[in-house]
C-alpha atoms as an extended CHARMM CRD file, in Angstrom:
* protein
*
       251  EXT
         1         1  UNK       CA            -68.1990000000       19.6140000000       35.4300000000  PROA      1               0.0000000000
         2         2  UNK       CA            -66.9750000000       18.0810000000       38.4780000000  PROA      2               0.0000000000
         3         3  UNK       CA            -69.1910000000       15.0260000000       40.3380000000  PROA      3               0.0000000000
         4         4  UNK       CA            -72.1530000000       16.6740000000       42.1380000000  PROA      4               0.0000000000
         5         5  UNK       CA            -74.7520000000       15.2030000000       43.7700000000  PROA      5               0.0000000000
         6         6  UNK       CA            -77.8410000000       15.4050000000       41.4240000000  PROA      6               0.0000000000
         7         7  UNK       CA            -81.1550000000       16.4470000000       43.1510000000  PROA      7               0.0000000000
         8         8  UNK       CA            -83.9650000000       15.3580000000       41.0130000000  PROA      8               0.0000000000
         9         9  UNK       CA            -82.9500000000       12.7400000000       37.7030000000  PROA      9               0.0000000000
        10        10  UNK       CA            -86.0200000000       12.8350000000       34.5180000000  PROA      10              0.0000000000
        11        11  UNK       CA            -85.8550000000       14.2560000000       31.2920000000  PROA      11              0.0000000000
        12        12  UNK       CA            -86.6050000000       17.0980000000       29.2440000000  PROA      12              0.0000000000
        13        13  UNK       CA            -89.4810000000       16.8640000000       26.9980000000  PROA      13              0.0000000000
        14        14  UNK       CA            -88.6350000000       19.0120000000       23.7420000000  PROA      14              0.0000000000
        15        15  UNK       CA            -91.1770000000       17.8740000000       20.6940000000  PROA      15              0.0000000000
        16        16  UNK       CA            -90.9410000000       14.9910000000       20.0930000000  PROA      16              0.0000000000
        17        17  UNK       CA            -87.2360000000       14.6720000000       21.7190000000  PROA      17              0.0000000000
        18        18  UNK       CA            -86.5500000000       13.2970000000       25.1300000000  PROA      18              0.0000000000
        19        19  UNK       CA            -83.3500000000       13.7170000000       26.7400000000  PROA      19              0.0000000000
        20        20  UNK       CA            -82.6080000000       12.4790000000       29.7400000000  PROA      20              0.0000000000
        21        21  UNK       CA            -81.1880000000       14.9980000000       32.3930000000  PROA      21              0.0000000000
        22        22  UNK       CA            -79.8000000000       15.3030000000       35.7550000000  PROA      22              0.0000000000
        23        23  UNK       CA            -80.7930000000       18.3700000000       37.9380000000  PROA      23              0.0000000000
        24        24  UNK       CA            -77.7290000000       19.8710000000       39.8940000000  PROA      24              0.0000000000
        25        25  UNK       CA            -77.4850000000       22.8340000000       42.1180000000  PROA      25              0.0000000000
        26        26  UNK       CA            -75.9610000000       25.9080000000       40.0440000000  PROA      26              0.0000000000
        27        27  UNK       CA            -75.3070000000       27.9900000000       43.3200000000  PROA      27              0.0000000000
        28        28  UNK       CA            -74.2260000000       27.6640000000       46.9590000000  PROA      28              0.0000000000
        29        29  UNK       CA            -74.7220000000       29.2930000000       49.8370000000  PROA      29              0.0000000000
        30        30  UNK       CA            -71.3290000000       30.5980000000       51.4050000000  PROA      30              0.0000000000
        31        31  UNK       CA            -73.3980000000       32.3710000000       54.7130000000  PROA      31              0.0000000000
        32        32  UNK       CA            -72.2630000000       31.4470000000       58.6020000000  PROA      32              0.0000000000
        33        33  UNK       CA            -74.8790000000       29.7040000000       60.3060000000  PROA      33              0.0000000000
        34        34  UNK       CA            -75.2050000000       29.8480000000       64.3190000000  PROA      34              0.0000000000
        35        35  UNK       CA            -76.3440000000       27.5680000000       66.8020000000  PROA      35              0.0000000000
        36        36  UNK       CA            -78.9190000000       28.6380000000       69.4560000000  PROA      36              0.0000000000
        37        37  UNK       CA            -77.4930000000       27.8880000000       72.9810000000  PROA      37              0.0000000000
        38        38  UNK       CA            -77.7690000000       28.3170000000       76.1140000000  PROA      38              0.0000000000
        39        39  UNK       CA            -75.7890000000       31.3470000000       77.7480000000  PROA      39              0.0000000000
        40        40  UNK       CA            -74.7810000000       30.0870000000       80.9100000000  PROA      40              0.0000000000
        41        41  UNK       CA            -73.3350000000       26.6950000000       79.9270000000  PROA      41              0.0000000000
        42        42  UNK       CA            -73.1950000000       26.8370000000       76.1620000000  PROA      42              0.0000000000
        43        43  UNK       CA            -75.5990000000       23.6320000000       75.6350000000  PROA      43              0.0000000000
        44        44  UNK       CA            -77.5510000000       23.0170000000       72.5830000000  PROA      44              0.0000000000
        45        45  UNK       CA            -81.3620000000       25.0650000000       72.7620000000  PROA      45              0.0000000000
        46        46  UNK       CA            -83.2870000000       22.4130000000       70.7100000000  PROA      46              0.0000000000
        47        47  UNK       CA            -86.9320000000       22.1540000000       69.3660000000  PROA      47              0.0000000000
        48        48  UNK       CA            -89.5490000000       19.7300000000       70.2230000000  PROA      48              0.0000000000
        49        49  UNK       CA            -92.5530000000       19.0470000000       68.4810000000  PROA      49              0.0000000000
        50        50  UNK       CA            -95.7250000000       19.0690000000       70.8910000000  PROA      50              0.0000000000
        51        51  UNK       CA            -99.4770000000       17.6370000000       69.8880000000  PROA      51              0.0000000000
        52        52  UNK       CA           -101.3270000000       21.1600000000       71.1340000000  PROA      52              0.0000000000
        53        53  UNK       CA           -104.4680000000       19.0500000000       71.9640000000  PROA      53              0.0000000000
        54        54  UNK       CA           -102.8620000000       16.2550000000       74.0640000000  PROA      54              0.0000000000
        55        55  UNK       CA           -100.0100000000       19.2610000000       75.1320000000  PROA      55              0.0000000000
        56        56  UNK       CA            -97.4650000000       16.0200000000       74.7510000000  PROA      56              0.0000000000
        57        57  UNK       CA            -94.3490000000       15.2820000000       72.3310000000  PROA      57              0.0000000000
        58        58  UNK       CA            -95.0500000000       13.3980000000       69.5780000000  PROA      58              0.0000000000
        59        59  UNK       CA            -92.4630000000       11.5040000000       67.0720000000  PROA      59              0.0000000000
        60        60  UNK       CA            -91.6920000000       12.6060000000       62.8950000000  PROA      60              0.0000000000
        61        61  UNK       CA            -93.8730000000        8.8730000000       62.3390000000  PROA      61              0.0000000000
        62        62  UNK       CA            -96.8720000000       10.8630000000       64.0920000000  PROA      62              0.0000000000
        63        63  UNK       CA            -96.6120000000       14.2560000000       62.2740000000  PROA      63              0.0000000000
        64        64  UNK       CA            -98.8390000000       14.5880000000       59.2060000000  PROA      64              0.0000000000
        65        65  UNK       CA           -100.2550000000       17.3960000000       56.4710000000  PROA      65              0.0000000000
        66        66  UNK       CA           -103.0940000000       19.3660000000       57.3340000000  PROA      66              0.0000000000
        67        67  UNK       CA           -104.2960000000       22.3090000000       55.4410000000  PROA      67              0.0000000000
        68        68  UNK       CA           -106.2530000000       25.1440000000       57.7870000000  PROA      68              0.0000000000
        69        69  UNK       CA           -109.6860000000       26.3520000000       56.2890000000  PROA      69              0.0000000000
        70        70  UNK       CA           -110.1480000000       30.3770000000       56.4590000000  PROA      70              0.0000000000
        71        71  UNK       CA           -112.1850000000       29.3000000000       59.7910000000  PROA      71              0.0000000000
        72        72  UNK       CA           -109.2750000000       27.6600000000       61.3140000000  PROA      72              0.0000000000
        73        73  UNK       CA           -110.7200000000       24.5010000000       60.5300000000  PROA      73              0.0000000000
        74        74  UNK       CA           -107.6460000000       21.6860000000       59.8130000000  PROA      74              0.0000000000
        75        75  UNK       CA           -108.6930000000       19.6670000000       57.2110000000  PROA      75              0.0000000000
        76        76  UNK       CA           -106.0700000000       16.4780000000       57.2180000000  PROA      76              0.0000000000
        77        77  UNK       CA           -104.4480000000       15.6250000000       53.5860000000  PROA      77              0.0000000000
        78        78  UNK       CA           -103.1630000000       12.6850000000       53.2500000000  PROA      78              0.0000000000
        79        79  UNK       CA            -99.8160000000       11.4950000000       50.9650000000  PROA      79              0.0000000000
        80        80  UNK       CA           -102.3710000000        8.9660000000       48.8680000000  PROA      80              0.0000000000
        81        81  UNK       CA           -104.6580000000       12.1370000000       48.4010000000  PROA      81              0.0000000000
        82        82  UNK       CA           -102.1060000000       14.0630000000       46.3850000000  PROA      82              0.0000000000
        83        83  UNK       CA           -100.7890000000       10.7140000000       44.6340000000  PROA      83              0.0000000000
        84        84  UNK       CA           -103.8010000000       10.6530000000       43.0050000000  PROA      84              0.0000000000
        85        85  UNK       CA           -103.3960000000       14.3650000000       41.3170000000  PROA      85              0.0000000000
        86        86  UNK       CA           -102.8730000000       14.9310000000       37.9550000000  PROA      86              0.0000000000
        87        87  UNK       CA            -99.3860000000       16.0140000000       37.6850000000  PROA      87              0.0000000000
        88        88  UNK       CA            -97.5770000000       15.5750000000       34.0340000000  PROA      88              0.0000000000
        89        89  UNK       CA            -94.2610000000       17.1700000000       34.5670000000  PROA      89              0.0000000000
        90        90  UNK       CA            -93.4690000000       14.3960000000       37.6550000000  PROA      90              0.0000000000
        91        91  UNK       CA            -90.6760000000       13.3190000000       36.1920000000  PROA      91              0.0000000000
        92        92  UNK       CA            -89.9540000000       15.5680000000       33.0030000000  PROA      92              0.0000000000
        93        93  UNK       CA            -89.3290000000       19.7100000000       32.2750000000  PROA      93              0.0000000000
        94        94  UNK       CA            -91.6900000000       20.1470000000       29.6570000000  PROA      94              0.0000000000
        95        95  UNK       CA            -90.9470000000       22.8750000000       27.5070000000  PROA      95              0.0000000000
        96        96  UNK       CA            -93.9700000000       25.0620000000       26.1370000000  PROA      96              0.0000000000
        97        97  UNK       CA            -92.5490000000       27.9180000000       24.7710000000  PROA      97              0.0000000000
        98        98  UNK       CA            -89.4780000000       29.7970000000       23.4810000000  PROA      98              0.0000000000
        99        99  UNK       CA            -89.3470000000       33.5620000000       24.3560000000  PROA      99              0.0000000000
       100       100  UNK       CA            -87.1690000000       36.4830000000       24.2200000000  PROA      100             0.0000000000
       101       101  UNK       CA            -85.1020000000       36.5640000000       27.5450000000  PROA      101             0.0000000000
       102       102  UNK       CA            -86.2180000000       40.1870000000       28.1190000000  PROA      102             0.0000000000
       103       103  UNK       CA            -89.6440000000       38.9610000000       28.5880000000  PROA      103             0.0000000000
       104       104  UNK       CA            -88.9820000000       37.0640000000       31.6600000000  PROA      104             0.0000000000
       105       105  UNK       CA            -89.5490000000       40.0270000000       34.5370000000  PROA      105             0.0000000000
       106       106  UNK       CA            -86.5540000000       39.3260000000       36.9360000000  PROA      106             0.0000000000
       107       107  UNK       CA            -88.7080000000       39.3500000000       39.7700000000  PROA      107             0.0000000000
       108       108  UNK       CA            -90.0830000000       36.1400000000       39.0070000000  PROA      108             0.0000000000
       109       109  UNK       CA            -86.2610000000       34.5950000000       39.5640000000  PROA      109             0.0000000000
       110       110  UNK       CA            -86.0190000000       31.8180000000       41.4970000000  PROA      110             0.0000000000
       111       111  UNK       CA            -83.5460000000       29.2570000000       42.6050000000  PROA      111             0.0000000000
       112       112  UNK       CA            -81.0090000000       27.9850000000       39.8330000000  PROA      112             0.0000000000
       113       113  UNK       CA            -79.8010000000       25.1400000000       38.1240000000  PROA      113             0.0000000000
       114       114  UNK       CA            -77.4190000000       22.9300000000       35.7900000000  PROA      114             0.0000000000
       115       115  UNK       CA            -79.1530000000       20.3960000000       34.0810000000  PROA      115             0.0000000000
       116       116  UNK       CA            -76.4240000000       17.9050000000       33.1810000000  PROA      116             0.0000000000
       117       117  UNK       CA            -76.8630000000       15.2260000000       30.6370000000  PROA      117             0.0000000000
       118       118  UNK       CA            -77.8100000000       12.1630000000       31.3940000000  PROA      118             0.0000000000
       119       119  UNK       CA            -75.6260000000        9.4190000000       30.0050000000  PROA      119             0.0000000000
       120       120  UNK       CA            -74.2070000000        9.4090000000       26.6070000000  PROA      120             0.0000000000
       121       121  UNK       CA            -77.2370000000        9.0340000000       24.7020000000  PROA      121             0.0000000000
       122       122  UNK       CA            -78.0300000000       12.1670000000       26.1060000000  PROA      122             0.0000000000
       123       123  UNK       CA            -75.2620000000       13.8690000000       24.6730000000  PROA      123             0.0000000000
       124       124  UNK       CA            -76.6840000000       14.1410000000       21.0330000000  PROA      124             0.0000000000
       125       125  UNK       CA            -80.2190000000       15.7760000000       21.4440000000  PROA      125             0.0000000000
       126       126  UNK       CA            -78.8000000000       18.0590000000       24.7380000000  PROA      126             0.0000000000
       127       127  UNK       CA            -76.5510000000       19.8260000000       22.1110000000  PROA      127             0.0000000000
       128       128  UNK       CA            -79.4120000000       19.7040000000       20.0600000000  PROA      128             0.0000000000
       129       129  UNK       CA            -81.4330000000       21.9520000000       22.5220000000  PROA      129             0.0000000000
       130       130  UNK       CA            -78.1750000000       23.9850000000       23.5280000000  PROA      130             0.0000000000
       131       131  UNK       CA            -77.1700000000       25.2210000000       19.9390000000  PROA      131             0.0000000000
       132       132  UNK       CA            -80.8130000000       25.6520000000       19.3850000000  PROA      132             0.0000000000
       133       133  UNK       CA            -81.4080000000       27.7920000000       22.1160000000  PROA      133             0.0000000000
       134       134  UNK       CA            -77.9520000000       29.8750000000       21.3600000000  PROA      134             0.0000000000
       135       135  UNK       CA            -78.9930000000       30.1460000000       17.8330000000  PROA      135             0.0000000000
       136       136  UNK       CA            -82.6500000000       31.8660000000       18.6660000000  PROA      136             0.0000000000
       137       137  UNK       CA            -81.5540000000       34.2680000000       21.3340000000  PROA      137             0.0000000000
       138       138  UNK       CA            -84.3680000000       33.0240000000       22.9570000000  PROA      138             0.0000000000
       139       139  UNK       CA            -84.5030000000       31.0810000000       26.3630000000  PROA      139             0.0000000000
       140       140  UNK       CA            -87.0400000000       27.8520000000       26.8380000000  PROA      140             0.0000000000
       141       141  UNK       CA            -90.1330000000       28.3010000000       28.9380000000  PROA      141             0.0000000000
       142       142  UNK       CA            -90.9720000000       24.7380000000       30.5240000000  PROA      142             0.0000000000
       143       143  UNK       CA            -92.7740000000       23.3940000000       33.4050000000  PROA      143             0.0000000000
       144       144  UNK       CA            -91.3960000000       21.0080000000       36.0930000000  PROA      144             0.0000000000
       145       145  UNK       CA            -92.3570000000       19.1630000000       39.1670000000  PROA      145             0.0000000000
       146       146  UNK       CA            -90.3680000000       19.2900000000       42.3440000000  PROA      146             0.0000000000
       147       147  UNK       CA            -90.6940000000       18.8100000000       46.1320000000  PROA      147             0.0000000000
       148       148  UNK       CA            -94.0540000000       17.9990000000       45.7260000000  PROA      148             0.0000000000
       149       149  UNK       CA            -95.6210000000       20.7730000000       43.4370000000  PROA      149             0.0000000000
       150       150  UNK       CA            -95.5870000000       22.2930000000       39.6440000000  PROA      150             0.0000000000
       151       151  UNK       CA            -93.2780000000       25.0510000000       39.0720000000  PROA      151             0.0000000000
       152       152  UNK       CA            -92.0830000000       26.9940000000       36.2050000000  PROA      152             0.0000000000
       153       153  UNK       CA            -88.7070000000       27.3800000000       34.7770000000  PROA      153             0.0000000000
       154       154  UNK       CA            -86.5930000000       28.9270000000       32.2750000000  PROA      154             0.0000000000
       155       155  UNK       CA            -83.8750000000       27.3350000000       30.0880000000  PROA      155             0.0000000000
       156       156  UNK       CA            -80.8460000000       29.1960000000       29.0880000000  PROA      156             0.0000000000
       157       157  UNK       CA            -77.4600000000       28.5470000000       28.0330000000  PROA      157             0.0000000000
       158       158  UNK       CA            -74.3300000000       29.2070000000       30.1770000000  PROA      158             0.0000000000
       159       159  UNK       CA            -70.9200000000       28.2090000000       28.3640000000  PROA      159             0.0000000000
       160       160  UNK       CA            -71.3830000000       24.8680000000       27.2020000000  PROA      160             0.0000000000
       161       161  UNK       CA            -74.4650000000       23.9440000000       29.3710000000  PROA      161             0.0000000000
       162       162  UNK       CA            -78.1680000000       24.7680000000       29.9710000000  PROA      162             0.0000000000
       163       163  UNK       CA            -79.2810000000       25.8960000000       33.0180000000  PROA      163             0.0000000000
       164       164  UNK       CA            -82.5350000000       26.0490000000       33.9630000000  PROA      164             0.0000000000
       165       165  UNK       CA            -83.6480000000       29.0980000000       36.6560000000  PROA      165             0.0000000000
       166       166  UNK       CA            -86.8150000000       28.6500000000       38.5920000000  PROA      166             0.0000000000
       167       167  UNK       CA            -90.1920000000       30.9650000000       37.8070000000  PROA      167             0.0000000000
       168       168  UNK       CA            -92.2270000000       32.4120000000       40.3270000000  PROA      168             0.0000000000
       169       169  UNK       CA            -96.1750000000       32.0770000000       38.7910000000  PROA      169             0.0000000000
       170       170  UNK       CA            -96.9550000000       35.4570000000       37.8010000000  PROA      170             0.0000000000
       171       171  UNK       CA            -99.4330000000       35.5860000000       40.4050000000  PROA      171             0.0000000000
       172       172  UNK       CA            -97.1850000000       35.5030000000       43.5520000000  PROA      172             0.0000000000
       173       173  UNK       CA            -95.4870000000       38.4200000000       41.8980000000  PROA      173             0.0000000000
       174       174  UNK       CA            -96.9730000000       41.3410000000       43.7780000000  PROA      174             0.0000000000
       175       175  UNK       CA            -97.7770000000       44.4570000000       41.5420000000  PROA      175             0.0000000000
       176       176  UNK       CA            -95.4300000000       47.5760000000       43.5420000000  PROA      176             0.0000000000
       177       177  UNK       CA            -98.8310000000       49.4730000000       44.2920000000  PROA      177             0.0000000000
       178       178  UNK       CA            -98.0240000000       51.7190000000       47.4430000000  PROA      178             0.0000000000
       179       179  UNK       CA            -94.3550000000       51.5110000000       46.9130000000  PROA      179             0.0000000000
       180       180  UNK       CA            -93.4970000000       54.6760000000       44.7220000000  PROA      180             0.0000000000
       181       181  UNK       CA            -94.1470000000       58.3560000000       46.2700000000  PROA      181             0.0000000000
       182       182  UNK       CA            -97.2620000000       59.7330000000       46.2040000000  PROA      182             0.0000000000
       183       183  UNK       CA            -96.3930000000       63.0040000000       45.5490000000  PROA      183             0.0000000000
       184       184  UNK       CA            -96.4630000000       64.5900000000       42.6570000000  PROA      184             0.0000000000
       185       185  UNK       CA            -92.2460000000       65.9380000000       41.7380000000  PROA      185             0.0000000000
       186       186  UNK       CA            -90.7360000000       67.8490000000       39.1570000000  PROA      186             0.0000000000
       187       187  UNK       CA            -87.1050000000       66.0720000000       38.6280000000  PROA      187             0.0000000000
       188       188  UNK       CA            -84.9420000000       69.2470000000       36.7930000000  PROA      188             0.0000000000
       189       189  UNK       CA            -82.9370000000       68.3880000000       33.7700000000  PROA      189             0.0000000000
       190       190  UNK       CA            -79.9450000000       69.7580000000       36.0180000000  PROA      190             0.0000000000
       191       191  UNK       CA            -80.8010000000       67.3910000000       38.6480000000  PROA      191             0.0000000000
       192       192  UNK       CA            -80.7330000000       64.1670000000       35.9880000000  PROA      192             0.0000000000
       193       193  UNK       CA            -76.9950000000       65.8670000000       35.1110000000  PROA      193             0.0000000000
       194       194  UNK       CA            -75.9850000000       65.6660000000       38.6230000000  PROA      194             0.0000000000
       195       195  UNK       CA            -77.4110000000       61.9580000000       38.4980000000  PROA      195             0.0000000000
       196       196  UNK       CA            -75.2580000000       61.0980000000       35.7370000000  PROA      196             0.0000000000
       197       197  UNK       CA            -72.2250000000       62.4050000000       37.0050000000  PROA      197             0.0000000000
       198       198  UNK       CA            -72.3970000000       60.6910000000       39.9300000000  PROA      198             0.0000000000
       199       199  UNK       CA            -72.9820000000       57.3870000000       38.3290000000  PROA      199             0.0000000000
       200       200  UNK       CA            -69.8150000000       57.7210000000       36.0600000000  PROA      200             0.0000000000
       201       201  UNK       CA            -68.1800000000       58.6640000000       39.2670000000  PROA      201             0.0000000000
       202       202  UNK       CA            -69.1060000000       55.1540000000       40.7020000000  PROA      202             0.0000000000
       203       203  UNK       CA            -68.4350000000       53.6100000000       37.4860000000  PROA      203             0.0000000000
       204       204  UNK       CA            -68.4080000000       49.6190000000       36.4340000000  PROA      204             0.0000000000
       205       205  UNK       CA            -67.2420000000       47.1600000000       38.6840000000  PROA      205             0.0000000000
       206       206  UNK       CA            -66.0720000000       43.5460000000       38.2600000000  PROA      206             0.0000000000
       207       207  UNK       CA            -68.4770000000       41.8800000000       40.0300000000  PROA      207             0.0000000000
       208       208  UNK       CA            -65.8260000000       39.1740000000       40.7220000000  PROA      208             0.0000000000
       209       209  UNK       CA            -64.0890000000       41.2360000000       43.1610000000  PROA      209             0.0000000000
       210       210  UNK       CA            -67.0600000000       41.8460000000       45.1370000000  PROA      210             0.0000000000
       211       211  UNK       CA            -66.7530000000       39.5140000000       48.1060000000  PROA      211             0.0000000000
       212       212  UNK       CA            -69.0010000000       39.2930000000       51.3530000000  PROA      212             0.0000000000
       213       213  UNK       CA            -66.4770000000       41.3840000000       53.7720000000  PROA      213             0.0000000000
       214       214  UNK       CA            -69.2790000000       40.6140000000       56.5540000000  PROA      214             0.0000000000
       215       215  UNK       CA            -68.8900000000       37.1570000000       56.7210000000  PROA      215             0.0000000000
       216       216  UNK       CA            -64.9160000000       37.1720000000       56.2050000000  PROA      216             0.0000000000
       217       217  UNK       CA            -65.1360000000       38.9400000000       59.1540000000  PROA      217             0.0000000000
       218       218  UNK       CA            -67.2620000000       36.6350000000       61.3460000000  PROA      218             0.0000000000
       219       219  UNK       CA            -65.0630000000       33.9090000000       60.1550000000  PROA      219             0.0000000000
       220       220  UNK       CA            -61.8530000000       35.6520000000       61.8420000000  PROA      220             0.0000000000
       221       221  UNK       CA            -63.7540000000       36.2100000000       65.1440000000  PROA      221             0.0000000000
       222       222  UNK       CA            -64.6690000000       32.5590000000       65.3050000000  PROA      222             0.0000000000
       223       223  UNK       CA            -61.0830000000       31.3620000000       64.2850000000  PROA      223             0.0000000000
       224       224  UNK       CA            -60.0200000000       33.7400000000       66.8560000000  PROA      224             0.0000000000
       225       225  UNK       CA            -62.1090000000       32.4900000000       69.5160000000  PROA      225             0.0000000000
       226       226  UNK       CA            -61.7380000000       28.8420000000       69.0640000000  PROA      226             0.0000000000
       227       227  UNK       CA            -57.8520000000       29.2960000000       69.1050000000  PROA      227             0.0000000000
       228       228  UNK       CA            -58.5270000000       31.5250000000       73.1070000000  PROA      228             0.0000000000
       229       229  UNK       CA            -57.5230000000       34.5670000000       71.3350000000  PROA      229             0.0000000000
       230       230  UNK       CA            -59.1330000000       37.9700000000       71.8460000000  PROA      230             0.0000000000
       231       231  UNK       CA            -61.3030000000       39.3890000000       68.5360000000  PROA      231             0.0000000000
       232       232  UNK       CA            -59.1360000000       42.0720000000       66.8540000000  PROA      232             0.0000000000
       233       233  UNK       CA            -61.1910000000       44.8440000000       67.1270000000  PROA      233             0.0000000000
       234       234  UNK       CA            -62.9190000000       46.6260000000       64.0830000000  PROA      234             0.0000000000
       235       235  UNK       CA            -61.7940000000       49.8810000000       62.9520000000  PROA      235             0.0000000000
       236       236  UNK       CA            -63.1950000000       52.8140000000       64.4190000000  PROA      236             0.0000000000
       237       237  UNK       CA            -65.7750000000       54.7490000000       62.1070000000  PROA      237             0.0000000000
       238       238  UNK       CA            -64.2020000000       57.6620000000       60.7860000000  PROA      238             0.0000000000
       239       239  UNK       CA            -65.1720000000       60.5830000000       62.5490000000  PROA      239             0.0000000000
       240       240  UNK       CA            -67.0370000000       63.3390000000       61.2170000000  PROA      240             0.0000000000
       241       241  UNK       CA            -64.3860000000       66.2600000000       60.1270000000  PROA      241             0.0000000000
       242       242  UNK       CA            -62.6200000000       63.6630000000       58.1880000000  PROA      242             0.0000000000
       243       243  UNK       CA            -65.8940000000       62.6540000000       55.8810000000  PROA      243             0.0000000000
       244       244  UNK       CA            -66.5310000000       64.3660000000       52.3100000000  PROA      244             0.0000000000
       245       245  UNK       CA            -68.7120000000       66.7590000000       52.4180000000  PROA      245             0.0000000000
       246       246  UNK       CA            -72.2130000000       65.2190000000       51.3920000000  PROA      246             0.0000000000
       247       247  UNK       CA            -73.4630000000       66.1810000000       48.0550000000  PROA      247             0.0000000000
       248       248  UNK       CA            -76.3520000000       68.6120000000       48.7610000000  PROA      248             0.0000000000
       249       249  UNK       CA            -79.7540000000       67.0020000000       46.7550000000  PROA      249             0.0000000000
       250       250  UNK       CA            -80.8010000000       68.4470000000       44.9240000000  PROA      250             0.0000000000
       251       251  UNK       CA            -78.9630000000       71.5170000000       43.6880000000  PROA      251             0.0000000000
C-alpha cells in the first residue's frame, strides 16, 4: 500500500491479542467543490461567526460546546466534562463478536477503512486475524472511538488486508414505515415475466466502467473557462419521434 496519511493510530483488541494498527481512509471523494462568490466582482462570500447575545464577532478561542435542552435551554459542556467519561475503546477497536456478513443490514454502512499494520511486530498477529476472519466467512463486530464518540464497526477482509466499515447503531436506522404503498395490489405472474425480461435486457455491468459523466463534464467547462474559451455546448435531448416507444406497465 502506498504512504497515506493515517487518521487515528491504536490497536485492535482481539482476546487476548493486541495488534497495533493504523487507521487509513479506504475511499475518496472525486466530487467538484464550488466557491460562493460574489456576482458582480467575483470576491470570496465568507462566513463569520457572531455571539447572538452581544450581536458581535467572536474568535475560534471564544467558541465553545453547548448542548440545547428540549426548552431551548443551552446547557454549556465543557472539554474536561467529557474527559472524565468512561470511554474503553479510546484508543483500541475492540472486537465483540464474529457474525455472518449477511447479518450486517447495509443500511447501517458507514464510512470505510484500511487498517494497516502497525510496525513489524504487527505483522504476525494481523495475519493472524486476517486468515482467521477468511477462514470463518464471518466478518468481526468491534467497537471504536473516534472524533470524540463510540461507534461501531465491522472487520472484513479485502485482498490481503482488513478493512474495517463504520456501523450506524441500530437505533439511528429508521424502520421504512410510510414508505411502501398503501394500497393493497395484485402483481400478475405475467407482469413478474415482463419484469424479468427487462432485467436480462439490462443485464450485468462492470461496475468499473461506470464513471461520474456529471462531473467529467463540469471539469471541461471549468478547463474551458479558465483557458477564455466558450463551453462546448451539451447535446441536444433527443426529440420525441426518435425515442423507443415506452414499454406500456403493466400489460
Amino acid at each position: 500500500m502506498p504512504q497515506v496519511r493515517s487518521i487515528w493510530n491504536g490497536a485492535i483488541s482481539f482476546g487476548l491479542v493486541s495488534i497495533p494498527i493504523k487507521l487509513v481512509n479506504a475511499t475518496e471523494s472525486h466530487s467538484i467543490s464550488f466557491r460562493q462568490i460574489h456576482t458582480e466582482d467575483g470576491g470570496r462570500i465568507r462566513y463569520r461567526k457572531f455571539c447572538d447575545l452581544e450581536d458581535k464577532e467572536v474568535t475560534t478561542a471564544e467558541i465553545g460546546k453547548g448542548y440545547e435542552d428540549a426548552d431551548g435551554t443551552i446547557i454549556p459542556i465543557t472539554d474536561e466534562d467529557l474527559s472524565h467519561l468512561p470511554l474503553p475503546t479510546a484508543k483500541t477497536i475492540e472486537i465483540v463478536a464474529f457474525v455472518p456478513a449477511d447479518r450486517i443490514d447495509p443500511l447501517q454502512m458507514d464510512a470505510a477503512y484500511y487498517l494497516a499494520a502497525g510496525g513489524a511486530p504487527a505483522a504476525k498477529p494481523y495475519t493472524l486475524l486476517r486468515e482467521a476472519l477468511k477462514r470463518s466467512n464471518k466478518v468481526a463486530i468491534a467497537k471504536y472511538a473516534l472524533r470524540g464518540r463510540e461507534r461501531l464497526g465491522m472487520l472484513r477482509v479485502v485482498g490481503d488486508a482488513i478493512a474495517m466499515h463504520g456501523l450506524l447503531w441500530p437505533d439511528e436506522v429508521r424502520a421504512p414505515e410510510g414508505v411502501a404503498p398503501d394500497t393493497d395490489v395484485t402483481v400478475r405472474d405475467k407482469e413478474l415475466d415482463l419484469a424479468d425480461a427487462l432485467m436480462d435486457t439490462l443485464g450485468e455491468v462492470d461496475l468499473e466502467d461506470l464513471h461520474d459523466e456529471y462531473r467529467e463534464a463540469v471539469e471541461e467547462v471549468v478547463a474551458a473557462k479558465a483557458a477564455g474559451e466558450t463551453p462546448r455546448e451539451a447535446p441536444a435531448a433527443p426529440s420525441p419521434s426518435s425515442c423507443p416507444a415506452p414499454i406500456r406497465w403493466p400489460p
